[in-house]
C-alpha positions in Angstrom: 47.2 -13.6 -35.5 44.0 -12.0 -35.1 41.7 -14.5 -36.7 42.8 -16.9 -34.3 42.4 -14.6 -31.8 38.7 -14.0 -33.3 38.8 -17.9 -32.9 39.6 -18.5 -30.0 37.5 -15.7 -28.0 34.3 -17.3 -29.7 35.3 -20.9 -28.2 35.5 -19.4 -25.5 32.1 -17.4 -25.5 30.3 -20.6 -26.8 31.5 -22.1 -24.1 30.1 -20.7 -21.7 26.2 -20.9 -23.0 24.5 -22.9 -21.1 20.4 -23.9 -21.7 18.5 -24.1 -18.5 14.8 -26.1 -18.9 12.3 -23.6 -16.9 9.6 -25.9 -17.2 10.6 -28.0 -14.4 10.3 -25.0 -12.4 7.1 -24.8 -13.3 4.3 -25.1 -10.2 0.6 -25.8 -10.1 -1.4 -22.3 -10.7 -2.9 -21.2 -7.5 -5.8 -19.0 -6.5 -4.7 -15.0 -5.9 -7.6 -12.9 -3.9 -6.8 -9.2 -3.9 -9.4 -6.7 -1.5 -10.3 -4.5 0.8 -13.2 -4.6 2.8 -14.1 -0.7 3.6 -16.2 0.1 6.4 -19.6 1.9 4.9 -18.8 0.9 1.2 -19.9 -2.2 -0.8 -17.2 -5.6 -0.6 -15.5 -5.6 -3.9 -12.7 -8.3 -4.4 -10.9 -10.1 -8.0 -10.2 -13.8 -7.7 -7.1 -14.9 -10.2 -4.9 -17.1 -10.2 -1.1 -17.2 -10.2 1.2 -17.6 -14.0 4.7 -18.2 -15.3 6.5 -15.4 -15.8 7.0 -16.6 -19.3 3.7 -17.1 -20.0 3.6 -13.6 -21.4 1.4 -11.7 -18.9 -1.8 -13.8 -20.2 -5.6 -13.2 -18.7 -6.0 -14.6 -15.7 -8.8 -13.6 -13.9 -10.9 -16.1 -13.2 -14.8 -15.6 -13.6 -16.4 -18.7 -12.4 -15.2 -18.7 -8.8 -17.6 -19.4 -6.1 -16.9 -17.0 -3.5 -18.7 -17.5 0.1 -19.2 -14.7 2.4 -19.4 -15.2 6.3 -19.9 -12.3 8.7 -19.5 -12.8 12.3 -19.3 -16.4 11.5 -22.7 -16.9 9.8 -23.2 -17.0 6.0 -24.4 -14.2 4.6 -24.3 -14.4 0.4 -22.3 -15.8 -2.8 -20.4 -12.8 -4.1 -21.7 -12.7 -7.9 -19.0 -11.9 -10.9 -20.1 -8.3 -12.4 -17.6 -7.9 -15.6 -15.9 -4.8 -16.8 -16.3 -2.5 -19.7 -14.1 -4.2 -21.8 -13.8 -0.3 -23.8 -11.7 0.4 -20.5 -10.1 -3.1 -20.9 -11.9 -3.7 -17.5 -12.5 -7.8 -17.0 -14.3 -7.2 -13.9 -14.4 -8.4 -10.3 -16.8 -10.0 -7.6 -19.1 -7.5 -6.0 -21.5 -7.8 -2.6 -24.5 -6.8 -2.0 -22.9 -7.0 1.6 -21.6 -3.2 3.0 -19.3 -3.8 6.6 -19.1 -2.2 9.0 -16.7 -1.6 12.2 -15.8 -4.6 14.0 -17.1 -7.0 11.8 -15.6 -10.0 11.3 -15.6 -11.3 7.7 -14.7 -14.8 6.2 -14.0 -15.3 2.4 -14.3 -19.3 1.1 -12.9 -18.9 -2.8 -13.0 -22.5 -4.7 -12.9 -22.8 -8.7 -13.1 -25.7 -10.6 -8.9 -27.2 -11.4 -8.2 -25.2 -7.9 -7.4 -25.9 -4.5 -10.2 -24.1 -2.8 -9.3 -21.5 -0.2 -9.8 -19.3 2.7 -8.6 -15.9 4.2 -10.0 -13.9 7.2 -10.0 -10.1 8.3 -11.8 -7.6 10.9 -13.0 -3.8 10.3 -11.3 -2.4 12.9 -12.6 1.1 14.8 -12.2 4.6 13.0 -9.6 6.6 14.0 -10.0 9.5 16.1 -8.6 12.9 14.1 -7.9 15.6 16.7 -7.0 18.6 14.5 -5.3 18.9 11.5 -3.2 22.4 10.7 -0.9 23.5 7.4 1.3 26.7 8.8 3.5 28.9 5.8 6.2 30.2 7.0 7.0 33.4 5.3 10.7 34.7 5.5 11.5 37.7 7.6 13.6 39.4 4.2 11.7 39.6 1.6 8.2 38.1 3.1 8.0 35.1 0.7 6.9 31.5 1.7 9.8 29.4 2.4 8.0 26.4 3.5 4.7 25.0 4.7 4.8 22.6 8.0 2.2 20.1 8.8 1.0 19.2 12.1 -2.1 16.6 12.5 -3.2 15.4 15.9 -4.8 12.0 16.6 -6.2 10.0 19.6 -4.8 6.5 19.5 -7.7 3.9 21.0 -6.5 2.5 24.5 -6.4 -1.4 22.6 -3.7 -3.9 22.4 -2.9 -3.6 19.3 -3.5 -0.6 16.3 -2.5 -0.3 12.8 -2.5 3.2 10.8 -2.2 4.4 7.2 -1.8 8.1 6.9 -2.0 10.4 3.7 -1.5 14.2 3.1 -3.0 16.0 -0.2 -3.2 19.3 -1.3 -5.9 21.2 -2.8 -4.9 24.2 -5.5 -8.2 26.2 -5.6 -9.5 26.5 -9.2 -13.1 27.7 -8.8 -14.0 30.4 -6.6 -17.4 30.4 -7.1 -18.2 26.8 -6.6 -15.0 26.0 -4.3 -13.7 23.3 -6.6 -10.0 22.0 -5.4 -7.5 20.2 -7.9 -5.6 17.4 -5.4 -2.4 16.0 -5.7 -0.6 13.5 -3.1 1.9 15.1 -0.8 5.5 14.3 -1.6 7.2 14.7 2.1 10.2 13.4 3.9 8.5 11.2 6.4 12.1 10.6 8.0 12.1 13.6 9.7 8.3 12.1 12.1 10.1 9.7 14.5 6.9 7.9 14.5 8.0 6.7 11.1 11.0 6.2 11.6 10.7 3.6 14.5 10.7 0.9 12.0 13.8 1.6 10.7 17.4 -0.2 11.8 20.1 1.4 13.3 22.4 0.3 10.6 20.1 2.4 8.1 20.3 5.4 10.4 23.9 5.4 10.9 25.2 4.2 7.9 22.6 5.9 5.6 21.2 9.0 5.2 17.6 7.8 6.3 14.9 9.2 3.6 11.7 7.9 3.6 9.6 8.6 0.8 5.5 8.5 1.4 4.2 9.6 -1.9 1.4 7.5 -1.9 1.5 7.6 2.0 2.6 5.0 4.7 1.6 2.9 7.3 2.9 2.9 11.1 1.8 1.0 14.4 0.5 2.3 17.9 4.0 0.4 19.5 5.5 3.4 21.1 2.4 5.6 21.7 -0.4 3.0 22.3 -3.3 4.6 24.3 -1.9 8.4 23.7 -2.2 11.8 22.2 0.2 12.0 19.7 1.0 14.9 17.1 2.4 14.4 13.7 4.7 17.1 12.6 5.8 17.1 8.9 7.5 20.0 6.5 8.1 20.5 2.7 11.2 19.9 1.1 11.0 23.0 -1.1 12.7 26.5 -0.3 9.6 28.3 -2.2 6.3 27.4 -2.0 3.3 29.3 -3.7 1.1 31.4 -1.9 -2.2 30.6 -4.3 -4.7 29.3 -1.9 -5.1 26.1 -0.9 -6.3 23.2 1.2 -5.0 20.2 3.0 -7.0 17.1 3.6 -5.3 14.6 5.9 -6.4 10.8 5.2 -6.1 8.8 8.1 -7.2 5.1 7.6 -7.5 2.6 10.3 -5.8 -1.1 9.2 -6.5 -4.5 10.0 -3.3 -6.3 11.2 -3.1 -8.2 7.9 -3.6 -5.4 5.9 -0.8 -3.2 7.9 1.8 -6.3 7.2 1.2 -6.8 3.6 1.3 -2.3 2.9 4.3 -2.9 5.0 6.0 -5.3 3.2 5.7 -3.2 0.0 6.9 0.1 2.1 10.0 -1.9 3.0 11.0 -3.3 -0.5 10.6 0.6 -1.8 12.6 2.1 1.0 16.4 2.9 0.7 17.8 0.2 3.8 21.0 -1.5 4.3 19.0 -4.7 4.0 17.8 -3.6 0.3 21.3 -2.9 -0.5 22.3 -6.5 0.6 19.3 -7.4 -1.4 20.6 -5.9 -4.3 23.9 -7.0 -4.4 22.3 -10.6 -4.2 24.1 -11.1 -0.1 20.5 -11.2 1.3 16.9 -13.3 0.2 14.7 -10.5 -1.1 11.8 -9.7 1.0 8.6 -11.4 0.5 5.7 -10.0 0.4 2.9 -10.6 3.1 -0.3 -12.6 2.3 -2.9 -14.0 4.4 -4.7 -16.0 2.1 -4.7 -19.3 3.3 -4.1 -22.0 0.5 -3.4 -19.0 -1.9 -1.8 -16.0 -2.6 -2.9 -12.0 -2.5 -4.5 -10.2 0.7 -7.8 -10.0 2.4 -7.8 -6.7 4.3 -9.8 -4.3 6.3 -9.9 -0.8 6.4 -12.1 2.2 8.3 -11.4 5.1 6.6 -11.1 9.1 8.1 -10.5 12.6 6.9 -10.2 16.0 8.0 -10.1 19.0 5.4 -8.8 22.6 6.3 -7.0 25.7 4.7 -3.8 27.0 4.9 -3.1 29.2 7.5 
């Protein structure tokens, strides 16, 4: 009885194999531009191009790109390959002679030979304007110990249609005295509990969820609801204990091209915890794509004026 048993359940398991030929999924490879073009600082971009995923993560970076550079619509240089130390397993990447600077407009024309050529276009927006920044412990009235630390940075917002932010708290643990060196390390904070990051979110997600939104590597908001105004963000540590050793705070506070704001966005949104990721997961929703404004391509052109304030703990 059981060998038929044995029998039939591997009929039945046979069955249901079925070979599926990816190859016909298979599309033309594509150009991928990745950078960032950072007010005050050199234009450094990689040109690739897109793979199968079962081509087994092979090289793809593509050396022999031509890559045109246009500022304020006249041409300024052909971005040169430099390779990489290959000790550090670094291929390289195509660096300007070219540094930007705010409000420039800047134009990338990519073609490589087997390639459709292509284009992408971005602006260095204007600096934010950093008010004051302040990191408060609050000691316990029992037995005079730190129970938590809370954050509260100011900020001007620029009276313009339109502005995109990414903001970033670290923390400095002092470990030379005499020279006033700092060991950093990115904040981990509950940015649910700054309503200015929580705009974004549905109100399925903050009635059906217990909204947390994690900004370890920081996260990006518009000027939508305080365009033109003063505006104070107020943060707090998770932690019932912190340590009393002294320390810094530096508050990063990066001004985004519009671009550049919906691709970080994109990735914020697949990493938060949202009714429409659990939908996602559970295969009732199309997963979220990810933004790109490379025209012809894939990857993301971006500007980016960067801002920081350092100060101790009070």
């Amino acid at each position: 009885m059981k060998t038929i048993l044995y029998i039939l359940l591997g009929i039945s398991l046979t069955a249901c194999l079925t070979e599926v030929d990816l190859s016909d999924l298979r599309e033309s490879p594509r150009l991928v531009v990745n950078g960032v073009a950072v007010a005050g600082e050199p234009l450094r971009l990689s040109v690739t191009r897109t793979w199968f995923y079962t081509d087994d993560h092979p090289n793809v970076v593509i050396p022999d790109a031509t890559v045109r550079l246009y500022v304020n619509d006249h041409y300024e240089e052909t971005i040169p390959f430099v390779p990489g130390d290959t000790l550090f397993n670094a291929v390289g990447s195509y660096q300007a002679a070219f540094v930007p600077d705010v409000s420039d407009r800047l134009r990338l024309e990519v073609s490589a030979p087997g390639y459709e050529a292509i284009h992408a276009e971005t602006v260095i927006p204007q600096a934010s304007k950093l008010l004051e920044a302040k990191a408060t412990r609050e000691v316990s009235t029992t037995d005079s110990t730190v129970k938590r630390v809370l954050y509260s940075i100011s900020f001007q917002d620029a009276v313009e249609e339109d502005d995109y932010y990414l903001f970033r708290l670290e923390e400095g643990n002092l470990i030379n005295e005499v020279d006033s060196m700092y060991s950093w390390r990115v904040l981990y904070l509950d940015y649910a509990e700054e309503p200015l990051f929580v705009q974004s979110a549905s109100a399925l997600d903050q009635i059906l969820f217990s909204q947390y939104l994690s900004g370890y590597d920081g996260r990006v908001f518009s000027d939508e609801s305080i365009n033109g105004k003063n505006y104070t963000i107020r943060l707090q540590t998770s932690t019932h204990y912190v340590s009393e050793a002294t320390k810094r705070l530096r508050v990063r506070l990066y001004a985004i091209s519009a671009d550049y704001y919906r691709y970080l966005k994109t990735l914020q949104d697949q990493s938060d915890r949202s009714f429409a990721n659990h939908l996602i997961d559970a295969g009732l929703a199309d997963p979220i794509r990810v933004y790109s404004n490379i025209d012809g391509g894939l990857g993301i052109f971006g500007g980016c004026t960067p801002n920081r304030v350092e100060v101790d703990y009070e």
